[in-house]
C-alpha positions in Angstrom: 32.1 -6.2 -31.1 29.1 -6.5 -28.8 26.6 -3.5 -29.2 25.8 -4.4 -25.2 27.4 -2.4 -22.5 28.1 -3.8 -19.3 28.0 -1.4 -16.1 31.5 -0.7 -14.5 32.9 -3.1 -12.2 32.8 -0.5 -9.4 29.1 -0.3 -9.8 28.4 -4.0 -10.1 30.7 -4.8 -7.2 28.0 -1.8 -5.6 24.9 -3.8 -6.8 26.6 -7.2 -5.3 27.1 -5.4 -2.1 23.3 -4.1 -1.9 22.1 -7.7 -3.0 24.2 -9.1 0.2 23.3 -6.4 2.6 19.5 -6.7 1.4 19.6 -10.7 2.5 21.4 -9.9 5.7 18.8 -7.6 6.6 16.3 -10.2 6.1 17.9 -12.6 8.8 18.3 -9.1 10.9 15.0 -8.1 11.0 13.2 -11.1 11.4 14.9 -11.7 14.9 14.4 -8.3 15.5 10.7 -8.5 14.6 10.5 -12.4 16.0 12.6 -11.9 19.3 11.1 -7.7 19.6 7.3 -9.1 19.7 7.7 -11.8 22.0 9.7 -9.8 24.6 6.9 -7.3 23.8 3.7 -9.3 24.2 5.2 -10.7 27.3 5.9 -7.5 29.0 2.7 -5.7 28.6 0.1 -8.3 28.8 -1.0 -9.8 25.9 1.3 -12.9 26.4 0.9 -13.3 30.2 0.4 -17.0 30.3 -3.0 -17.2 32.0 -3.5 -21.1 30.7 -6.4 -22.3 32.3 -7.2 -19.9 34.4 -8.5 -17.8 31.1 -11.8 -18.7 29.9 -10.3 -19.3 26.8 -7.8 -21.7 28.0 -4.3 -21.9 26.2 -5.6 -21.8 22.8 -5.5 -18.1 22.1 -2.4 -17.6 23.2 -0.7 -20.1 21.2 -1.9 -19.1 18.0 -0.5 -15.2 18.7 3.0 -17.0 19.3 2.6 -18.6 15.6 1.3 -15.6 14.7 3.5 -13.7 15.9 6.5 -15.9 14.4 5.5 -16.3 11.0 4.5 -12.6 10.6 8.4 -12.0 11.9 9.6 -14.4 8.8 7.4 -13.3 6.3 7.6 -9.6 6.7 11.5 -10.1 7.4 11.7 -11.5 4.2 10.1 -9.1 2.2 11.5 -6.1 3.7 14.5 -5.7 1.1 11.8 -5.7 -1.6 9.9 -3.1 -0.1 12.7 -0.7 0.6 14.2 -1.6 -2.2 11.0 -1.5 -4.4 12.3 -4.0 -6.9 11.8 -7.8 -7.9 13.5 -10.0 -6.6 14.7 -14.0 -9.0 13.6 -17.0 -7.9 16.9 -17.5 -6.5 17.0 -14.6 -4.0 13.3 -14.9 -2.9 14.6 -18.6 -1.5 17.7 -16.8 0.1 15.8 -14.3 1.7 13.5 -16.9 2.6 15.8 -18.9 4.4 17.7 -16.1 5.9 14.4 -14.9 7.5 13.6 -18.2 8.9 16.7 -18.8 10.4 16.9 -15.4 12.1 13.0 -15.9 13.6 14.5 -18.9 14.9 16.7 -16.5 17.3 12.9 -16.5 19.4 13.3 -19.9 20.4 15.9 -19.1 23.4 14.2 -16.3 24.1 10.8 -18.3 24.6 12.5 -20.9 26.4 14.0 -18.3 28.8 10.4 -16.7 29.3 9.0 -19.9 30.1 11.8 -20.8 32.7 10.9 -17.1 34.4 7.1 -17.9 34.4 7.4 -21.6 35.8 9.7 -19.0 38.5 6.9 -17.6 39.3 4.3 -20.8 39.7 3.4 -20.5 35.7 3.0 -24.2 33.8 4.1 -22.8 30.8 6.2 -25.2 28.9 9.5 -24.9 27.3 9.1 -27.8 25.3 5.5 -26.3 23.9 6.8 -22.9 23.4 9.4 -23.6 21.6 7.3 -26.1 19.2 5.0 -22.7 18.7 7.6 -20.9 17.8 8.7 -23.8 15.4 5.4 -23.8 13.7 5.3 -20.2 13.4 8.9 -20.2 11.2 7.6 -23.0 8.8 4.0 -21.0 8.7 6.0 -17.6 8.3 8.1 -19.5 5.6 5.4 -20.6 3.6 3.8 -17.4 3.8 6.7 -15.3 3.0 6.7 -17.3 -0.7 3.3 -14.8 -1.5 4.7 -11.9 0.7 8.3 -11.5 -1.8 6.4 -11.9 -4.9 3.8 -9.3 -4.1 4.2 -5.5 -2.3 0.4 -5.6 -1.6 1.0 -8.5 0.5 3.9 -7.6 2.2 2.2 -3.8 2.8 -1.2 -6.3 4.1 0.7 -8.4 6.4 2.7 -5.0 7.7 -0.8 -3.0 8.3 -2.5 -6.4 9.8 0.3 -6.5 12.3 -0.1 -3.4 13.3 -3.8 -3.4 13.6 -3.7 -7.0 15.6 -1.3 -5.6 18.3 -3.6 -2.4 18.7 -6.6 -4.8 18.6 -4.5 -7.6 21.2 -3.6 -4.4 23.5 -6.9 -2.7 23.7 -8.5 -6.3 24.5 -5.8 -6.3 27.2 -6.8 -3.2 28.5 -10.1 -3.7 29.0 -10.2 -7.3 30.1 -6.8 -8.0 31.4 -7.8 -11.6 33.1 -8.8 -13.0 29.5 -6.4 -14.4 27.1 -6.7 -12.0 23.4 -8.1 -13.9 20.4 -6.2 -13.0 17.8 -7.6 -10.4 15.4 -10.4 -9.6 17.6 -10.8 -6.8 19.9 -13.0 -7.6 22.6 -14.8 -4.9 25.3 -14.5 -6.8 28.1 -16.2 -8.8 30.7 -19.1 -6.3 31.1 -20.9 -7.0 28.0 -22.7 -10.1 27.2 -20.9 -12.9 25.3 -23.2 -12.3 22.3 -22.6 -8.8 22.4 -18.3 -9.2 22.7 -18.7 -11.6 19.5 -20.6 -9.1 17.4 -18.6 -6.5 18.2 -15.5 -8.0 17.3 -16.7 -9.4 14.2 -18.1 -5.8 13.2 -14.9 -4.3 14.2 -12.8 -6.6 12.7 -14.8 -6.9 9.1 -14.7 -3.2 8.9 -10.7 -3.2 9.5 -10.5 -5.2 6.8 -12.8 -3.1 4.6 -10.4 -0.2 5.1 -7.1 -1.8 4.5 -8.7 -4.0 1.7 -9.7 -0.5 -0.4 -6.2 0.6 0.7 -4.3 -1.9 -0.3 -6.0 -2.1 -3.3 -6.5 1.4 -4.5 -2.6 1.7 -3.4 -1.6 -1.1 -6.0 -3.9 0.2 -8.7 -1.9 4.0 -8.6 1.4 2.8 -7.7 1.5 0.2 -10.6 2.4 -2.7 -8.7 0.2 -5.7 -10.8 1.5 -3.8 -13.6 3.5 -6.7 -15.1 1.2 -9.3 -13.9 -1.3 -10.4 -16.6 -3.3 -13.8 -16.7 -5.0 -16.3 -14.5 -2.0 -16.4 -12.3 -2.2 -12.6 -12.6 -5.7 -12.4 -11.7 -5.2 -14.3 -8.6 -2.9 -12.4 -7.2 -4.5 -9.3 -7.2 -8.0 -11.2 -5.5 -5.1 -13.2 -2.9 -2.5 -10.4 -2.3 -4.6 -7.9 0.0 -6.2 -10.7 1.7 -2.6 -12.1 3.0 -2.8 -10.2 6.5 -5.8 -11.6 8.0 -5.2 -15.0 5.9 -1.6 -15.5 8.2 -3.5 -15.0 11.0 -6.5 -17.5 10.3 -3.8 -20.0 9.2 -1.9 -19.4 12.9 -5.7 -19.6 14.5 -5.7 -22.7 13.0 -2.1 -24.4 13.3 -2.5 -23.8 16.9 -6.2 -25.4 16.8 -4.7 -28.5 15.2 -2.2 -28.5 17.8 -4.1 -28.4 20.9 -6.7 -30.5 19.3 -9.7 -27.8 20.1 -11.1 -25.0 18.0 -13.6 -21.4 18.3 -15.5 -21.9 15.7 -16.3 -18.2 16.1 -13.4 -16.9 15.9 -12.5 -18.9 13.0 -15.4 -17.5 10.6 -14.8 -14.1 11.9 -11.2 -14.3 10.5 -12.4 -16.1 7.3 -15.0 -13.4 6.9 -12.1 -11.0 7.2 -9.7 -12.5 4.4 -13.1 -12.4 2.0 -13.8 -8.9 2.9 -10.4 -7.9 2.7 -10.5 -9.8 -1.1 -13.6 -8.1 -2.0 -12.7 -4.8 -0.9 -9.3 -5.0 -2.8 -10.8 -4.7 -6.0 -13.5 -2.0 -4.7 -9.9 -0.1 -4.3 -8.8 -0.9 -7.5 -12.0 0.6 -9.0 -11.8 3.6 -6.9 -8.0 4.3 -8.1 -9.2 3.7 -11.6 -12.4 6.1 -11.4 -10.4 8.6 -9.9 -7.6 8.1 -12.4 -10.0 8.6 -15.5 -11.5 11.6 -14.0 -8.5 12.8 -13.3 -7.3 12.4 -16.9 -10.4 14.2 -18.1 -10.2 17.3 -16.1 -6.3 17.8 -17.4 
């Protein structure tokens, strides 16, 4: 007789129905995320098709479309694991994987149908390019969403680095609404020199990523997520893991460089800067949480 119980089959008929509704949620909210961000970045701005007309030609606003895209498929497949704060086999990581690529791929006819409104409306934007964006962005989104189920500090990076690059996209909107955003950057508009818009940026951005870096970090370190990672495989993940957020973005910046065969060199360092800070200031975090930890300790 074996000395192993096995759980009722009400309650594993329960934990079959959770696993199913977990990957359907994937597929859900990717589309949601993919098809809510696209409408959204068309309808206040940040997406308004300016092509050459910007001084930063089409560039910038192709890489916040794969951007945009991927961060809908990685984030939609690592939902589950963050509400369900557990890990996930090899085998469901794929499944959620491909569930949240093929629901991001629900912002295709929605692209295509916001291109048909701008050409309306005299726009050149293409349907054929806009929907090879969005393409890119699900194969991006899918590569990135391999880290981002396999890690709650990445998935918590990439959710806090899309908040922060909407409020950054918006207030650049705001303030220069005739120039395309760069993604990641917040820019004060036309009035200040271009030397002084790029070193504000990069200071603003580098000490974003300072902040959610220690977060991240210091949140991982308390909460016991790296607990069962140990190694080199181990150690890398804790340097890589924070730095996923602004490292999605830099890879969009430059998938979408590639594509239109040109590339800011600026705004490509300022990103990389951003993924290294957001690396270094990881473990600051994970310092502070243990510091605090072992003081802690002592006073009880």
């Amino acid at each position: 007789m074996s000395g192993t119980r096995q759980p009722p089959n009400d309650a594993r008929g329960g934990f079959r129905d959770r696993r199913a509704l977990a990957a359907i949620a994937s597929a859900v909210i990717a589309a949601v995320l993919g098809v809510g961000q696209l409408w959204f970045g068309h309808a206040v701005g940040v997406l308004a098709w300016r092509g050459n007309a910007s001084i930063t030609g089409t560039l910038d606003e192709a890489a916040v479309v794969i951007w945009l895209t991927a961060a809908a498929v990685s984030l939609g497949a690592a939902a589950p694991m963050l509400i369900v704060r557990t890990r996930l086999s090899v085998r469901r990581r794929l499944t959620h994987i491909a569930l949240a690529m093929f629901g991001a791929c629900l912002t295709a006819p929605v692209a295509t149908a916001i291109a048909a409104w701008s050409q309306m409306y005299g726009g050149d934007l293409s349907q054929l390019r806009i929907t090879r964006l969005v393409a890119y962005g699900v194969v991006l989104g899918g590569l990135a969403a391999w880290v981002s189920v396999q890690s709650q500090p990445a998935a918590w990076s990439l959710l806090y680095w899309i908040a922060m690059g909407w409020i950054l996209m918006w207030g650049s909107v705001s303030v220069a609404p005739n120039i395309s955003p760069i993604l990641g950057h917040l820019d004060p508009g036309p009035e200040w020199s271009v030397a002084s818009r790029q070193w504000q940026a990069r200071m603003v951005l580098i000490a974003i990523a300072m902040v959610l870096g220690v977060a991240v970090g210091a949140a991982a370190r308390l909460l016991g997520w790296w607990r069962n990672r140990r190694g080199l495989s181990g150690q890398v993940t804790r340097l890589t893991s924070p730095a996923t957020g602004p490292g999605l973005m830099l890879a969009a910046y430059l998938v979408a460089a590639a594509m239109d065969s040109q590339i800011r060199l600026d705004a490509v360092v300022n990103l990389a800067t951003a993924v290294l800070v957001a690396a270094a200031s990881a473990c600051l975090g994970v310092a502070l949480a243990r510091h605090v930890t072992l003081t802690h300790a002592r006073l009880s």
